[in-house]
N, C-alpha and C positions, 0 to 999 in steps of 0.2 A: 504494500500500500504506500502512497506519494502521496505526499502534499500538491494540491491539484492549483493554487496560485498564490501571488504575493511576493514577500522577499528568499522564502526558504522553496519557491516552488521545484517541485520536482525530489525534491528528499523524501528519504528510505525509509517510512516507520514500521517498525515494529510491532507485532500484534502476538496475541496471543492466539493459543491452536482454534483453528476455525468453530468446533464445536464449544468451545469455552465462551467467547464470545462471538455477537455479531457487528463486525465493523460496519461502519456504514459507508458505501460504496462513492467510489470517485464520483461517478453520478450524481448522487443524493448530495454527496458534499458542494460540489459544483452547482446545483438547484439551490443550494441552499443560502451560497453565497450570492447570487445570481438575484435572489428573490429580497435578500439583505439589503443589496446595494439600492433597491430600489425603497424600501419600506425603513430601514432602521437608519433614525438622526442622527446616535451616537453610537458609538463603538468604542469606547474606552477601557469597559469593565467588565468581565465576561463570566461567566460560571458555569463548568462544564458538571451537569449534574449526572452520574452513573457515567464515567467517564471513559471507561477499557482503555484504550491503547493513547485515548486525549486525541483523538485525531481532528473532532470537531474545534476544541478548544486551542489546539496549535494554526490550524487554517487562520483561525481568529488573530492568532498571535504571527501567524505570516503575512495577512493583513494588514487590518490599523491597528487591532488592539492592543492596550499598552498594557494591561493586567487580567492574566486570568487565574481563576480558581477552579481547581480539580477537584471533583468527591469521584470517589471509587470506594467499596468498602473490601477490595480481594487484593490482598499484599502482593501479588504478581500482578496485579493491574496498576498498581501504585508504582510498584517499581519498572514498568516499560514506561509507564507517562515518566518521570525522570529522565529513564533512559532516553526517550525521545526528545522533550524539553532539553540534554543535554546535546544532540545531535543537532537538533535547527536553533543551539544559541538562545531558547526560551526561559533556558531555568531561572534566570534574573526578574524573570519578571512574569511568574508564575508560583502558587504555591501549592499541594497536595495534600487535603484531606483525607486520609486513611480511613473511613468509618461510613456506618450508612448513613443516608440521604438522609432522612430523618433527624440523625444526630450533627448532622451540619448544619439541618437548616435551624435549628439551636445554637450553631455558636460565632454563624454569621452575621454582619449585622451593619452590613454595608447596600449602596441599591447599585444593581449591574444593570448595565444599558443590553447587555446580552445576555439571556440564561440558554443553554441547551438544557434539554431532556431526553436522553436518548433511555429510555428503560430496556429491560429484555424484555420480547414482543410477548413472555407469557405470564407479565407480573399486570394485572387487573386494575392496580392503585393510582393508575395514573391521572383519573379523575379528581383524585382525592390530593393528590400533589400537587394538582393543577390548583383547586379548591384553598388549600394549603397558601401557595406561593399567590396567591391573590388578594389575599390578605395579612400577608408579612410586609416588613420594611426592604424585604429585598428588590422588592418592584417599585422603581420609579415613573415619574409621570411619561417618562420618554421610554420606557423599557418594553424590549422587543422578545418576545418568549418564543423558541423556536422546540415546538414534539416530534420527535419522529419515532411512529408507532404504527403498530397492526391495526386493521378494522377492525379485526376482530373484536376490540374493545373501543368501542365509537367515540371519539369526544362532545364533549358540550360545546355549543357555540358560544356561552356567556359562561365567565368565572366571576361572580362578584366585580366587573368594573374591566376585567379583562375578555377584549370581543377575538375572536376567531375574524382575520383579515384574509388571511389564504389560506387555501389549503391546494397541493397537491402529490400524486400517489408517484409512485417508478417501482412497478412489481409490487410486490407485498409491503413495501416500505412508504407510510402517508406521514408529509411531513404536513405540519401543522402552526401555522404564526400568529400567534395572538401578541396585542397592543393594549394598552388603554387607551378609553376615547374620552375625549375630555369635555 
């Protein structure tokens, strides 16, 4: 897997064995920046939430993004994002939360202009994440929240103040941008 554009374009990352996690394809990342550049004001502060290999969260930082934050809660998921952050020159400006999602979204407490959420397509919670992060300090008025998930578990159009702006699919994988509207 490559980082698909920016300054580090074209570098090597590292993943873990394909059934362990699922990366999300140069496609999907490439959509995803694609749909960014057009929708999100700021790009300063980013949160890679369920992070695996931080593929999403390094694009950001190959990018504009000046800081991002990783949650992973699997000690080998922790240590390839490292590994990678120390390949494309990110670790500076990048930190790694080791713990679940849950237990981050307690000891964070900053607002990112970007969150990912990439869960694994057969964890059901992600409405409840969504629910969650719509009513934390992590969401700012400009803050652009990006799901990428199975149908299988449909999203809501509304989270408490946070709308669904786009959505679209690439195979089994539907990525999903909510905003606040003001």
């Amino acid at each position: 897997m490559r980082v698909t554009g920016g300054k580090v374009k074209g570098a090597q990352l590292k993943t873990l064995q394909r059934r362990s996690i699922r990366p999300s394809t140069s496609i999907v990342r490439q959509a995803i920046f694609s749909i960014l550049e057009n929708t999100a004001t700021s790009w300063c502060r980013a949160l890679d939430l369920y992070a695996g290999s931080g593929a999403l969260g390094i694009e950001a930082l190959s990018r504009k993004t000046e800081w991002v934050n990783f949650v992973d809660h699997r000690k080998k998921c922790c240590d390839i994002i490292k590994y990678n952050l120390e390949r494309t020159g990110g670790l500076d400006n990048a930190h790694i939360y080791c713990c679940k999602v849950s237990k981050a979204l307690t000891l964070l407490n900053n607002n990112y202009d970007l969150i990912f959420v990439d869960p694994p397509y057969s964890d059901p919670s992600t409405n409840n994440l969504l629910a969650q992060l719509a009513n934390s300090q992590l969401i700012g008025e400009k803050s652009t929240i990006v799901v990428c998930h199975a149908n299988r578990f449909p999203l809501n159009p509304d989270y408490n103040g946070l709308h669904l702006i786009k959505q679209r699919h690439y195979g089994d994988t539907f990525i999903s941008i909510y905003q606040r509207r003001g």
